[in-house]
C-alpha positions, 0 to 999 in steps of 0.5 A: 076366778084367774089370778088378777092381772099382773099390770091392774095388780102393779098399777092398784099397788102404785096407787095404793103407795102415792095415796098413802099418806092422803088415805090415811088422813082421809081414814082418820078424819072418818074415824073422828067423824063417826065417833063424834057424830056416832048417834042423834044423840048430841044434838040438843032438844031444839036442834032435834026438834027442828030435825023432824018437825015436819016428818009426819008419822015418822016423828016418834022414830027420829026422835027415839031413834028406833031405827036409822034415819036416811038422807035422800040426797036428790038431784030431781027436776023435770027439765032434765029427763034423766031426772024426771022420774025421781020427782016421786021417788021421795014419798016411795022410798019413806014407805020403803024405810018403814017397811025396813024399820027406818024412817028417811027424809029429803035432806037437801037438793042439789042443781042438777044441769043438762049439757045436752040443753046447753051445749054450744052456749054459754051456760056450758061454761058453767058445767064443769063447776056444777060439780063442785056445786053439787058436792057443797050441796050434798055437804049442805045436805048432810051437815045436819047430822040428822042422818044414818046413811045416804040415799044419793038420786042422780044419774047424769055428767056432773051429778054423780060425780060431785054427790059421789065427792060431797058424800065421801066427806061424810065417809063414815055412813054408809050410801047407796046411788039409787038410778032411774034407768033409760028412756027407750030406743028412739031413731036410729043413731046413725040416722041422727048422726047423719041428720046432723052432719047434713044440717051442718053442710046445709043440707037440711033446716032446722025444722028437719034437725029439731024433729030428729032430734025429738026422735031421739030424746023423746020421754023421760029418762037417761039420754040412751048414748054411751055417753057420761051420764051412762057411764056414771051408771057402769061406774058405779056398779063396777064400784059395788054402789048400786043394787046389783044391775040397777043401772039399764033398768027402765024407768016407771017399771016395777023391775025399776021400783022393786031395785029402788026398794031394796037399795032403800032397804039394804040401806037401812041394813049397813050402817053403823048400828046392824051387824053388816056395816059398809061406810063409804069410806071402806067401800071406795078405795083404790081397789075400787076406783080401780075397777071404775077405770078398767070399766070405763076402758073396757067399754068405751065410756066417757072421756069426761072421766079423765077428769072426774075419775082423779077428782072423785078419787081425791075425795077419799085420799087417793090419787090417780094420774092419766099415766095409771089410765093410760097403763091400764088401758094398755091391757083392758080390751075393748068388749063393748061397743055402744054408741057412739062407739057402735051403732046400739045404745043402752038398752041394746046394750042392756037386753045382750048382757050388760054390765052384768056381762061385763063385770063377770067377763072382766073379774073372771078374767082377773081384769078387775078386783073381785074381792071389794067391799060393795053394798051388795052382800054377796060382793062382785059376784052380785054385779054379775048377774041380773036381776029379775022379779019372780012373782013380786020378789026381786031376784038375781039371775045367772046371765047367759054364757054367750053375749046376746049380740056379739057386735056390741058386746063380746068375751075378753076372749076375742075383744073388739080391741086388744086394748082400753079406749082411752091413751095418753098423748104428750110432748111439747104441746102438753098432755092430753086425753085421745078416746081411741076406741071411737076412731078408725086405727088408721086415723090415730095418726094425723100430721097437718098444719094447724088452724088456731081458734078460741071458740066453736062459733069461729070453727063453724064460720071457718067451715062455712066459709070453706076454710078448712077444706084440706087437712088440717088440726083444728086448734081451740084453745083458752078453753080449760077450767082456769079460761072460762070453766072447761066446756064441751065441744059437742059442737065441733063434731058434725063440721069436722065428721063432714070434713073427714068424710070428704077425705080430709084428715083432720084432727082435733087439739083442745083445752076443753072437753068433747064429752062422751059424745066424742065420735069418729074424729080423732082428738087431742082433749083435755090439754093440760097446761092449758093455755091460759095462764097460772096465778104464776104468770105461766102460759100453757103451749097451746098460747103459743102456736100460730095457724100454719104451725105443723101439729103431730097427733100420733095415738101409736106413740103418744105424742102431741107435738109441733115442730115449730119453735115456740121459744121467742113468741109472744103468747096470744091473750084470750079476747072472750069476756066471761060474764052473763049467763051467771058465769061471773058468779063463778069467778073464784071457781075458774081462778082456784081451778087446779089442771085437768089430771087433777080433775079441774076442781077449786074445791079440792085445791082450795081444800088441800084433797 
């Protein structure tokens, strides 16, 4: 293995020397949690009782602890596809813990919504706090103190990161992400990405667009873009919390189930009372949060993770800036390229390599830190390979030396990009994200004036009416998490994808989210300060611009500006209300949500993480 890279080894140590005295705590906390919670033990016979009153055949085992007792945290329904198969997985993974000399239970539910569902509506709003949802769920879940180790079942945007945050406060128990795999390739994406932009010049109807879309998310399984629920699953592996190449697996496959049984039976193997302990709490550390950056720069993946990256770090005590994302990426190259980034998904992506091929490309080239604590016994070097079933025996395999398709997927040696996918942009307009591997280089810089909106509906009536014909910066503010919960903009990509094909340059500067869906239209996300307000009564810049305002978007430098004089402006106010939908239950979310470098959470403000 090459000596680590000597920026990933600068960037680690400065993280390492920011977090300090927030791990530290977080450590001891562990520490008093694991000693104090150390056995069954200290509950009472009632509380006890009520513990496996219902577990069956598995109540002998709990009550005399004959062996440890795993959570199942699940994330099951059967509206989200992704979702869908862990409906079963419950009464497998019983037997599979038995068979280890365990037992498991359900101990708690978690809400688990799909953007896809309602992108562009008003349920969006209430997407970004799901995650914080579901980490007080996971919290639910656990504070039963019933438990030896967590089995967490959640695949898509928001879930993965707020059971990854919710688990990592019972960090003295060791944990196993536990996917259910891709459903497989529909229509082409192009031919989907075409259908829409045709749908939003008018082109074809709805009934054209629906059944495209039926093409494309058509059976149980992840969504097959590269988008953020996918990305969940690279992270993970990059972070040693799957089976070693769980993530791409199909679902309803016995490749799929034998992984499931053996994360449930490794699980069993590392907690507190076997002879191979791996809490949680020494498996994510910076050293590994490191690892989930570099993969998510290396591949392309989400922009969601510039918010949910800093979030699920400060669960365990350590904090990360868009500056250590912008350094890393400076020297990560690009090696994969999955839609919407390339015109392969998942599963292509999958059958050329993989995250297999990707962590032994990225380790061999001391890209990423090789020697993390992971679930899995034999280290990184497990997450390299693939795994395979011999006969009925799950097995991991040595990879080809060679990508099976270089246009998707490709050596460090000769990168699509020198470089990351991700760059910080700022100036006097804020800081904000820019997914440049997306984007034509000779797009990541647009200067032009600006049109200014508050919502994705008022773009697409300024589309339709022609407006926007020329070059332009579209401006969507009052979009952060403090405004109405940070929703994506899915939405706005076929209008200005149209507007760019007609030659027009075109760029995109919003407090909201794009997603990992973000496409070929160069954008300003994420900004922050937003333009909402603080408790302080401090508006964001964006409140202030005006249309016909000069906004320069630079990806070569890193700039996000305007040349006009904000100084004596009034700032504007929002004029959309936030209640129906639910979205008033979500108040004090939205009033204690901290910035998006800080990951947007009024959890982990309120908490002092």
């Amino acid at each position: 293995m090459t000596d680590l890279h000597p920026t990933i080894a600068k960037v680690t140590q400065r993280i390492v020397e920011r977090s300090r005295p927030g791990r530290q705590r977080y450590l001891d906390l562990v520490a008093r949690e694991g000693e104090k919670f150390s056995d069954r033990t200290f509950l009472s016979c009632s509380n006890l009782a009520h513990g496996f009153a219902a577990a069956g055949e598995d109540k002998a085992s709990i009550a005399g602890q004959r062996g440890p007792n795993l959570a199942i945290v699940t994330a099951y329904n059967d509206m989200l596809s992704a979702h869908q198969p862990y409906g079963r997985y419950p009464e497998q993974m019983k037997l599979f813990a038995r068979e280890a000399g365990a037992t498991a239970q359900v101990a708690g539910g978690v809400p688990a919504m799909c953007d896809g569902v309602t992108q562009g509506f008003d349920g969006m709003e209430l997407s970004l706090f799901s995650r914080d949802t579901i980490a007080l769920s996971t919290g639910v879940a656990m504070s039963h103190a019933m438990f030896d180790g967590m089995a967490l079942l959640g695949i898509c945007d928001k879930i993965v990161p707020g059971l990854f945050i919710g688990a990592l406060r019972f960090g003295h128990l060791p944990a196993i992400f536990v996917p259910s795999g891709p459903m497989p390739s529909g229509i082409a994406n192009k031919e989907k990405q075409k259908t829409r932009q045709l749908y939003a010049e008018g082109k074809v109807g709805r009934d054209e667009l629906l059944a495209s879309e039926s093409a494309s998310y058509h059976s149980p399984g992840t969504c097959t873009f590269y988008g953020t629920a996918n990305s969940n699953q690279m992270m993970m592996e990059m972070m040693g919390l799957h089976m070693p190449g769980a993530a791409f697996v199909p679902p309803n496959t016995p490749l799929r189930q034998a992984l499931t049984r053996a994360a449930v039976h490794r699980l069993a193997a590392i907690g507190r009372k076997g002879n191979d302990v791996r809490p949680m709490a020494e498996v994510v550390d910076e050293k590994a949060i490191v690892n989930a950056c570099v993969g998510l720069l290396a591949t392309g993946g989400s922009t969601n993770h510039a918010i949910h990256l800093p979030a699920m770090a400060r669960a365990a005590g350590i904090l990360l800036d868009w500056q250590d994302l912008a350094d890393l990426s400076a020297v990560v190259p690009l090696i994969a390229r999955v839609y919407p980034n390339g015109s392969g998904d998942v599963n292509h992506f999958h059958a050329a390599g993989g995250i297999g091929y990707v962590v032994r490309e990225l380790v061999g080239a001391g890209l990423a830190h090789g020697d993390i604590l992971t679930v899995a016994q034999g280290g990184m070097a497990d997450y390299a390979k693939e795994p395979a079933l011999d006969g009925e025996a799950l097995v991991w395999k040595d990879l080809p030396e060679a990508s099976g398709d270089d246009t998707m997927l490709r050596p460090v040696a000769s990168p699509f990009q020198p470089e990351g996918g991700m760059r910080l942009v700022e100036g006097n307009l804020g800081r904000a994200t820019f997914k440049t591997s997306a984007v034509d280089e000779e797009r990541w810089t647009i200067e032009a004036p600006c049109r200014v909106f508050e919502t994705q509906e008022a773009v697409a009536k300024a589309f339709a009416a022609g407006e926007l014909d020329k070059d332009v910066v579209v401006v969507v503010r009052f979009q952060g998490p403090r405004a109405n919960g940070m929703p994506e903009l899915h939405k706005l990509t076929p209008p200005l994808g149209v507007l760019q094909d007609r030659g027009h340059r075109v760029a995109l500067v919003t407090d909201g989210r794009m997603s990992g869906a973000s496409g070929k239209v160069p954008a300003a996300i994420h900004v922050t300060p937003e333009a909402l307000a603080t408790r302080e009564g401090q508006w964001g810049p964006l409140a202030y611009l005006r249309d016909g305002d000069m906004v320069r978007l630079d990806g070569e430098t890193g700039e996000l500006s305007t040349s006009a004089d904000l100084s004596g402006r009034e700032p504007a106010a929002p004029t959309e209300d936030v209640m129906g939908m639910g979205r008033e239950l979500f108040a004090m979310f939205r009033l204690g949500a901290g910035g998006a470098e800080q990951g947007g959470s009024a959890m982990l403000e309120l908490a002092g993480l």
